[in-house]
C-alpha positions as CSV (number, residue, x, y, z in Angstrom):
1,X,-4.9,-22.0,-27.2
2,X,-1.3,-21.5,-28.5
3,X,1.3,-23.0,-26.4
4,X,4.2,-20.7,-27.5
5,X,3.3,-17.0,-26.3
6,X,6.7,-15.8,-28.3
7,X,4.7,-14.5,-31.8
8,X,2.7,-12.1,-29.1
9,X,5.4,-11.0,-27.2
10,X,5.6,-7.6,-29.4
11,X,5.7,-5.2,-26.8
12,X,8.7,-6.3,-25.4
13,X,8.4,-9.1,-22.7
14,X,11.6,-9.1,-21.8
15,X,11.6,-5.1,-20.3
16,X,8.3,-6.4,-17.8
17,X,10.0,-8.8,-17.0
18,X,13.4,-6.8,-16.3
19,X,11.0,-3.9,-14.4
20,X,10.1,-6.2,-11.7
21,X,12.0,-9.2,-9.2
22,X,9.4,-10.9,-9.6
23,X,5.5,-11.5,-10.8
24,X,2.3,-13.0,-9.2
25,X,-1.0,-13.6,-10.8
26,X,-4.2,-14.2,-9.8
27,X,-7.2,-15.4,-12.6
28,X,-10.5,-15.1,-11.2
29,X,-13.6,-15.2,-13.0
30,X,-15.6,-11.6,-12.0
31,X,-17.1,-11.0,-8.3
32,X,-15.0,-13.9,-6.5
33,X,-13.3,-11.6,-3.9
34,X,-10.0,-11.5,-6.7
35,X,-9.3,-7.7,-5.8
36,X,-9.8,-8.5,-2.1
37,X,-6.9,-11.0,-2.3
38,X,-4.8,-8.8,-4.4
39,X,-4.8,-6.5,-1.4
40,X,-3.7,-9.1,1.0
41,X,-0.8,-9.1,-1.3
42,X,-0.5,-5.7,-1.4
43,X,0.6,-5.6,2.2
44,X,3.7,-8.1,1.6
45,X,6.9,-5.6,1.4
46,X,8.2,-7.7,-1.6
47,X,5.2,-6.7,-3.5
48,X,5.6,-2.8,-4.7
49,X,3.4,-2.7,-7.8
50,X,0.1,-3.9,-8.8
51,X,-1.8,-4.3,-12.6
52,X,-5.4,-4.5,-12.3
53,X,-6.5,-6.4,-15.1
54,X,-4.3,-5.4,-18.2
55,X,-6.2,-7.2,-20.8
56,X,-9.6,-5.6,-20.2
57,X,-8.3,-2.9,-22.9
58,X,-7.8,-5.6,-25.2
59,X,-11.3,-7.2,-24.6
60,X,-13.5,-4.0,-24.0
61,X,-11.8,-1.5,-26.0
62,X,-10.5,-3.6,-28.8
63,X,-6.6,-2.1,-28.1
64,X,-3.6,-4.1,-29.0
65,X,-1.2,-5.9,-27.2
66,X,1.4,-2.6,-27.0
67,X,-1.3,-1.0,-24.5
68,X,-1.3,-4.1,-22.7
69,X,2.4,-4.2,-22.0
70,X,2.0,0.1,-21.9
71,X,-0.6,-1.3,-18.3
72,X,2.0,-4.0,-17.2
73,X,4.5,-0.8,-17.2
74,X,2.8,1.8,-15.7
75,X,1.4,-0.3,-13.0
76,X,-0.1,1.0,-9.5
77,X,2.4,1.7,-6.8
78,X,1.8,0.6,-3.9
79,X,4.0,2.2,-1.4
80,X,2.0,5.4,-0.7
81,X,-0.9,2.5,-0.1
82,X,0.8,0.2,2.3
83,X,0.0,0.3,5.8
84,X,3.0,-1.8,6.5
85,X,6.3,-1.1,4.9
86,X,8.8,-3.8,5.7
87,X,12.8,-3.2,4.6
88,X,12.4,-5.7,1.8
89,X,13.0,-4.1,-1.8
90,X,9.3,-3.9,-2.8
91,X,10.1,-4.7,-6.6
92,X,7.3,-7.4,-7.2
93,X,4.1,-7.3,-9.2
94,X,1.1,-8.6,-8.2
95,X,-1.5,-9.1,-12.1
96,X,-5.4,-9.5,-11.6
97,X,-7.0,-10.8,-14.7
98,X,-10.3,-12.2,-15.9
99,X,-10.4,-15.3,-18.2
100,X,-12.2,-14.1,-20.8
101,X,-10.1,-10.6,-21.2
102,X,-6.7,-12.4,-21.5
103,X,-8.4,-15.1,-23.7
104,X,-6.4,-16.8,-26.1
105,X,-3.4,-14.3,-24.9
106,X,-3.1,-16.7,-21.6
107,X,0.2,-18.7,-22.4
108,X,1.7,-14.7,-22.9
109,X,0.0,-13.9,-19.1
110,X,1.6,-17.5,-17.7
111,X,5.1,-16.7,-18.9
112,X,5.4,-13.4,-17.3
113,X,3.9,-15.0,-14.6
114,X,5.7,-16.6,-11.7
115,X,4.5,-20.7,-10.4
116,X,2.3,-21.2,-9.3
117,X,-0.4,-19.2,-10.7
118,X,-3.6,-18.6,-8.6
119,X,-6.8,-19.5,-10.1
120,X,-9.2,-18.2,-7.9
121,X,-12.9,-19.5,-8.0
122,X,-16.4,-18.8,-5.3
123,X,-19.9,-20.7,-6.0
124,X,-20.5,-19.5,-9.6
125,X,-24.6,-18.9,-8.3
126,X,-23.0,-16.5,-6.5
127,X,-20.6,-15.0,-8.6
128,X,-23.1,-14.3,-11.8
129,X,-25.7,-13.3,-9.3
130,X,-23.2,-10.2,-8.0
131,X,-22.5,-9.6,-11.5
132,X,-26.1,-9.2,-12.4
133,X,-26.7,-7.2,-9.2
134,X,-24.0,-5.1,-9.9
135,X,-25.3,-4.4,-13.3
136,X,-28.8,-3.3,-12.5
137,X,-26.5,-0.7,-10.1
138,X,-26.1,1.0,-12.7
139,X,-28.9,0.9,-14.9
140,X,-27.6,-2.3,-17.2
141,X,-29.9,-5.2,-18.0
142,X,-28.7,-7.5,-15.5
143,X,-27.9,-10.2,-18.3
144,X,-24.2,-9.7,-20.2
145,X,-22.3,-12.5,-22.7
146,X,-22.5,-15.5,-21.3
147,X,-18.4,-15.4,-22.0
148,X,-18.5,-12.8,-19.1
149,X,-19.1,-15.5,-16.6
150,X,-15.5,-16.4,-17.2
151,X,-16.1,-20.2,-16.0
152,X,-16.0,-22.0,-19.1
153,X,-12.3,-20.3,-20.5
154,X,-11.1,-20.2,-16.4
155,X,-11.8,-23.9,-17.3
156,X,-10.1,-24.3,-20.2
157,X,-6.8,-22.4,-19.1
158,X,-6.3,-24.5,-16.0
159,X,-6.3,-27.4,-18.1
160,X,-4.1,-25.2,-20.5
161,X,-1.4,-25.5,-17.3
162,X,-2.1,-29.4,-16.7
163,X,-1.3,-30.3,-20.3
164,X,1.9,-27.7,-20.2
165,X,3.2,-28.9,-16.8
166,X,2.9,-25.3,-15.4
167,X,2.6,-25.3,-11.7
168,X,-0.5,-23.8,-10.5
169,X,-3.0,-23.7,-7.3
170,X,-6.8,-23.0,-6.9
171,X,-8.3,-21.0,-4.1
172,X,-11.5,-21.0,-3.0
173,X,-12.6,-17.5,-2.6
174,X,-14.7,-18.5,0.7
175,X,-12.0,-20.4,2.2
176,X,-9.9,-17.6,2.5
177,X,-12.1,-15.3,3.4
178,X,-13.8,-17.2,6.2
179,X,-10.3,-19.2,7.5
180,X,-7.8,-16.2,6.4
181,X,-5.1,-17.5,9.2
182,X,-5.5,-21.0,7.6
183,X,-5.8,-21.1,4.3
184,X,-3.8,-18.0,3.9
185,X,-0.4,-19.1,5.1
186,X,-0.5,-21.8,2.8
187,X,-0.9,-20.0,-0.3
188,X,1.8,-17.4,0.6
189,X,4.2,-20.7,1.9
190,X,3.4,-22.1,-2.3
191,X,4.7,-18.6,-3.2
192,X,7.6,-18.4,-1.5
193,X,6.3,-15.6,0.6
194,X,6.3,-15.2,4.5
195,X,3.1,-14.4,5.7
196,X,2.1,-12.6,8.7
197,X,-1.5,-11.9,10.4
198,X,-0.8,-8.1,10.0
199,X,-1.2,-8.2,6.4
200,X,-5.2,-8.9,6.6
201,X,-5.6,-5.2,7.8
202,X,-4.4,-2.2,5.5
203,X,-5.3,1.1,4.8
204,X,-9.2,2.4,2.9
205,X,-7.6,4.0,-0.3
206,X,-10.6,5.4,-2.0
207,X,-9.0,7.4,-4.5
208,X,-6.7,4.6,-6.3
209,X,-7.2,4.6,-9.7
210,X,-7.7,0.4,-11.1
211,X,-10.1,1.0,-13.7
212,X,-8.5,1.0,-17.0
213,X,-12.6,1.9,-18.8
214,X,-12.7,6.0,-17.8
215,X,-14.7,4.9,-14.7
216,X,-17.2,2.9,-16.7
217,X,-16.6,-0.2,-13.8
218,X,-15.3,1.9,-11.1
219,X,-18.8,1.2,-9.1
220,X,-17.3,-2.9,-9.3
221,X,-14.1,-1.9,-6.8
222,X,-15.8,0.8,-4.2
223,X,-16.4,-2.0,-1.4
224,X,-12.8,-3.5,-1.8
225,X,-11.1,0.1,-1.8
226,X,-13.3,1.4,0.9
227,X,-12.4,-1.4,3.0
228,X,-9.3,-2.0,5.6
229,X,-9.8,-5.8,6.3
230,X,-11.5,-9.2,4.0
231,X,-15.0,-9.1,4.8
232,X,-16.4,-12.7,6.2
233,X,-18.4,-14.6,3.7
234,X,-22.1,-14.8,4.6
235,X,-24.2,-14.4,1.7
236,X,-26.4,-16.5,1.0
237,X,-26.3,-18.8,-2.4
238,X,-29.3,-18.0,-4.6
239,X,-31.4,-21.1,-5.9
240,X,-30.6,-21.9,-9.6
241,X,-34.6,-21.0,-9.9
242,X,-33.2,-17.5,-9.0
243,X,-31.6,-16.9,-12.3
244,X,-34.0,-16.8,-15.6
245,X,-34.7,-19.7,-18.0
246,X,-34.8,-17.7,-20.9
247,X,-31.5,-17.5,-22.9
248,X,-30.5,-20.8,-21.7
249,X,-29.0,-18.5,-18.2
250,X,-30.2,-20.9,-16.0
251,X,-28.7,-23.8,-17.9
252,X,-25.5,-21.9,-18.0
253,X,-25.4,-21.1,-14.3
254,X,-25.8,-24.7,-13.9
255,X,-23.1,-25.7,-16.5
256,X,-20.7,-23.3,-14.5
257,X,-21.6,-24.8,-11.2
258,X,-20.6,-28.4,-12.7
259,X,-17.5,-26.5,-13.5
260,X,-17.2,-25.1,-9.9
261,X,-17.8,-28.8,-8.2
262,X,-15.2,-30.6,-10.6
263,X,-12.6,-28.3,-9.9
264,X,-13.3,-27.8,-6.2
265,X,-11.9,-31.8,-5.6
266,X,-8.9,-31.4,-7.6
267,X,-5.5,-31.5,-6.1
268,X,-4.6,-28.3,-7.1
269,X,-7.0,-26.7,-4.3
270,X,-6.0,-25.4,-1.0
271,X,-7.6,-26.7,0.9
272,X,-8.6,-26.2,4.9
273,X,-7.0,-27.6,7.8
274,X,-8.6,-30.6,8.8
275,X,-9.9,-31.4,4.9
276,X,-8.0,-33.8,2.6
277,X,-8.8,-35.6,-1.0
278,X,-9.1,-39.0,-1.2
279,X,-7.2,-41.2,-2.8
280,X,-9.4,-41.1,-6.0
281,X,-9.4,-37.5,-6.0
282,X,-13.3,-37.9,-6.5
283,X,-13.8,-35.7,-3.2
284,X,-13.0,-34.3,-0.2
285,X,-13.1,-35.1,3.9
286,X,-13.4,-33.3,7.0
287,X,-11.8,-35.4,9.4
């Protein structure tokens, strides 16, 4: 991964950057509530704009880096959306984007980006098992490239911000949704943001448009659109039996849950009220 993101700045970094006061970003493997916590930010007045997942174009559809700076331009707005609408100027971005779109275009995505970034993460059995489920939805095999996942480059670009000194902070996608009021205001207080309870309820907007593939994964945002608050979460985490042995998937699911664990005691973490790391780092305490 290429520390300098200057040689693939060709669609002109500087007039994103000039667009908006300011830019937040969220990298989230798929199906670990990223969206959902995109639309808590939604609801701050400083946030006015919101890209859903610019370099999916580049991944899926094999387009350059000019339509990825053509998305970070002609971004969602968010004001017709907001169920609150504070007096602040509303000129910031919120990005969503998956590791394995951006790919080796992440040290671009971390300059635009403002510190910390949020790496978001959730129990990869259950994240690849949504993914699957969502496939056979609509009549896909429920396998895809194991690249898909996203744990193995998510990975890779948080230790892409260690080695670069670029401040960044992990989220654990069931922490925030089960202990909004406590995880919550510590993520916003690392932003710089003010946060207020009133911001976990917004409006149901059906009809926004976040899929950049002509609808082909509009089926993966229906819930989250549909809904006016975080939903709790209470499903239930398959066994790694669950997932087939064939294709070395099982052995991936279980690679990606080492993943999951390692990164889940590092420092970086939010982590709950009452929980701390130990001195080693090596785990974590409910006192």
């Amino acid at each position: 991964m290429r520390a300098s993101p200057a040689s693939d700045a060709r669609y002109s970094l500087s007039e994103v950057m000039r667009r908006y006061s300011r830019t937040y970003t969220i990298v989230s493997p798929p199906r670990c509530s990223s969206t959902a916590l995109a639309r808590v930010l939604w609801e701050h007045p400083d946030v006015g704009f919101y890209c859903h997942e610019p370099f999916e174009v580049r991944y899926y559809l094999n387009q350059g880096l000019a339509e990825v700076g053509r998305k970070l331009i002609d971004t969602l707005d968010l004001k017709p959306l907001k169920r609150h609408r504070g007096g602040a100027d509303g000129r910031a971005l919120v990005i969503k984007e998956m590791p394995y779109q951006v790919g080796r275009h992440f040290p671009l995505l971390a300059a635009l980006s403002a510190r910390p970034l949020i790496f978001l993460m959730r129990d990869p059995r259950l994240s690849i098992a949504s993914r699957m489920a969502m496939r056979r939805e609509v009549g896909n095999e429920p396998t895809f490239p194991r690249i898909e996942s996203g744990w193995e480059l998510w990975a890779e670009q948080i230790r892409w911000c260690r080695a670069h000194g670029i401040d960044h902070l992990l989220v654990d996608s069931t922490d925030y949704r089960n202990r909004p009021l406590d995880v919550l205001p510590q993520l916003f207080d690392r932003l710089g943001l003010e946060f207020k309870p009133e911001m976990l309820k917004w409006r149901a907007c059906p009809d926004a448009q976040i899929d950049n593939l002509g609808g082909d994964h509009a089926h993966l945002y229906r819930r989250v659109l549909d809904s006016k608050s975080l939903n709790p979460a209470d499903e239930t985490i398959p066994p790694l039996n669950d997932f087939p042995a064939t294709d070395g998937w099982r052995d991936h699911v279980a690679r990606c849950l080492a993943i999951y664990r390692e990164f889940g005691i590092s420092v970086e973490r939010i982590m709950p009220a009452g929980w701390r790391h130990n001195q080693k780092g090596a785990r974590f305490i409910f006192r």
